[in-house]
KOLKE-200564 format. One record per residue (C-alpha): residue number from 1; x, y, z negated. Coordinates in pm, 1 decimal, padded with zeros to 6 digits, always signed. Layout:
BEGIN
(NUM, (X, Y, Z))
...
# end
This chain:
BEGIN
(1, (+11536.6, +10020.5, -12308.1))
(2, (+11526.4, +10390.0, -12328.1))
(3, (+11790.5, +10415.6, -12606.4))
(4, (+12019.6, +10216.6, -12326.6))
(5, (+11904.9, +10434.3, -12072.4))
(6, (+11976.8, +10772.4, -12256.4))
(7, (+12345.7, +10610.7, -12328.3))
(8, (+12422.4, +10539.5, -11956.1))
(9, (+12275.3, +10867.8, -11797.6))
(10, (+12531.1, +11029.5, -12068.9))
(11, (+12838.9, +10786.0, -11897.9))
(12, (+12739.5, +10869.7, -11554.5))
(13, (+12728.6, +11241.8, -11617.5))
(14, (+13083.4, +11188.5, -11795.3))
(15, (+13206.9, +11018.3, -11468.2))
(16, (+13024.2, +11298.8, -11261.4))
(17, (+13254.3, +11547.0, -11465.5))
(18, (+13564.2, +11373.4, -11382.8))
(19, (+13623.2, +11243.2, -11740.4))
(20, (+13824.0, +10966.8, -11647.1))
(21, (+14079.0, +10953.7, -11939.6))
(22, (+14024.7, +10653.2, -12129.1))
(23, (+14092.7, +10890.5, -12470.1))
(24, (+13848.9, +11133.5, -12361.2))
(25, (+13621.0, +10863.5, -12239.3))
(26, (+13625.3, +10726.5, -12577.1))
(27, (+13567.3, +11028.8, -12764.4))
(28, (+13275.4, +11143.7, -12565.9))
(29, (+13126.3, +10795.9, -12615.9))
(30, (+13204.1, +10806.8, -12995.7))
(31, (+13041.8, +11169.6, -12988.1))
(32, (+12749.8, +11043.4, -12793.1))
(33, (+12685.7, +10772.0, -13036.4))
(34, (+12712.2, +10987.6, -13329.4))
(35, (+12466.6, +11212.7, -13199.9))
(36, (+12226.9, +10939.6, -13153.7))
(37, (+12281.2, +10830.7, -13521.4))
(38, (+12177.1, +11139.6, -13685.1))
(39, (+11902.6, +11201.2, -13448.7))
(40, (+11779.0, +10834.2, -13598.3))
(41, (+11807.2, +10955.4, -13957.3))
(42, (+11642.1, +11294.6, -13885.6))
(43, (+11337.9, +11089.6, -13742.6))
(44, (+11285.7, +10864.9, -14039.2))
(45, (+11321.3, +11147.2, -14258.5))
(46, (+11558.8, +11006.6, -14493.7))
(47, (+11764.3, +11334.7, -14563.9))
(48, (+11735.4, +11711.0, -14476.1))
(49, (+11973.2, +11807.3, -14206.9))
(50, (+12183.1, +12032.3, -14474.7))
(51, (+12178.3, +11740.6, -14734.2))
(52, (+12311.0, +11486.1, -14499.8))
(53, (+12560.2, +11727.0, -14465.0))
(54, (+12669.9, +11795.7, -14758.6))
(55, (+12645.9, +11395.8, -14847.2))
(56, (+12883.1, +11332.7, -14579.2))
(57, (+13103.7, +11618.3, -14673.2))
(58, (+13134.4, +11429.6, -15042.2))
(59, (+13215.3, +11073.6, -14829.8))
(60, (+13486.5, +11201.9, -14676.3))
(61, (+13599.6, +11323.8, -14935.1))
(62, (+13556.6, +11013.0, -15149.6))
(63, (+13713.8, +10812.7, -14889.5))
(64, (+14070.6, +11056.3, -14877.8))
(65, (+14094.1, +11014.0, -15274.1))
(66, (+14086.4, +10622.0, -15230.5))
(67, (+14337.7, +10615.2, -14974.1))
(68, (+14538.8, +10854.6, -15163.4))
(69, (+14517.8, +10605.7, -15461.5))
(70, (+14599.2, +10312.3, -15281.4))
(71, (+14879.9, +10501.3, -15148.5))
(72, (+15026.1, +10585.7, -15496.4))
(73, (+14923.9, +10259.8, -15632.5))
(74, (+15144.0, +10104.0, -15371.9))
(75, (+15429.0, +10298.4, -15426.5))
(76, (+15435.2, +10241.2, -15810.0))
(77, (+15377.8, +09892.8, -15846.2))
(78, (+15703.8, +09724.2, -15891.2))
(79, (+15772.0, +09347.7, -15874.5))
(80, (+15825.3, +09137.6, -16209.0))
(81, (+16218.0, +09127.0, -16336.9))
(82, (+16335.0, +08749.2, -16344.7))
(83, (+16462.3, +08627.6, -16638.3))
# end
């Protein structure tokens, strides 16, 4: 109930502000949600604050060299010549 409550208190102080963009909207939500994320790892003390930094720092990066491969993997693979 109070997570809930926290999430539309943040909405109606968007609305208040005149944030009525669906794109901003979205983002702010997105942001909000984020926030709320890492404030759940912080509390059960999984990670420091500068290690889950740094982690996510090496995801992203991960996850750019994957699509990058699937990207060249794509363009090299050719189909099989018919005999």
């Amino acid at each position: 109930m109070k997570n809930s409550k926290f999430v539309i208190n943040k909405l109606a102080k968007l609305f208040e502000q005149g944030l009525v963009s669906s794109k901003d909207l979205g983002n702010e939500l997105m942001n909000i949600l984020k926030s709320k994320r890492d404030e759940m790892v912080f509390k059960m003390k999984l990670t420091s604050k500068d290690e889950f930094e740094v982690l996510s720092k090496r995801v992203d990066n991960l996850e750019k060299k994957i699509d990058r491969l699937q990207k060249i993997k794509k363009k090299t693979s050719k189909s099989a010549k018919k005999s």
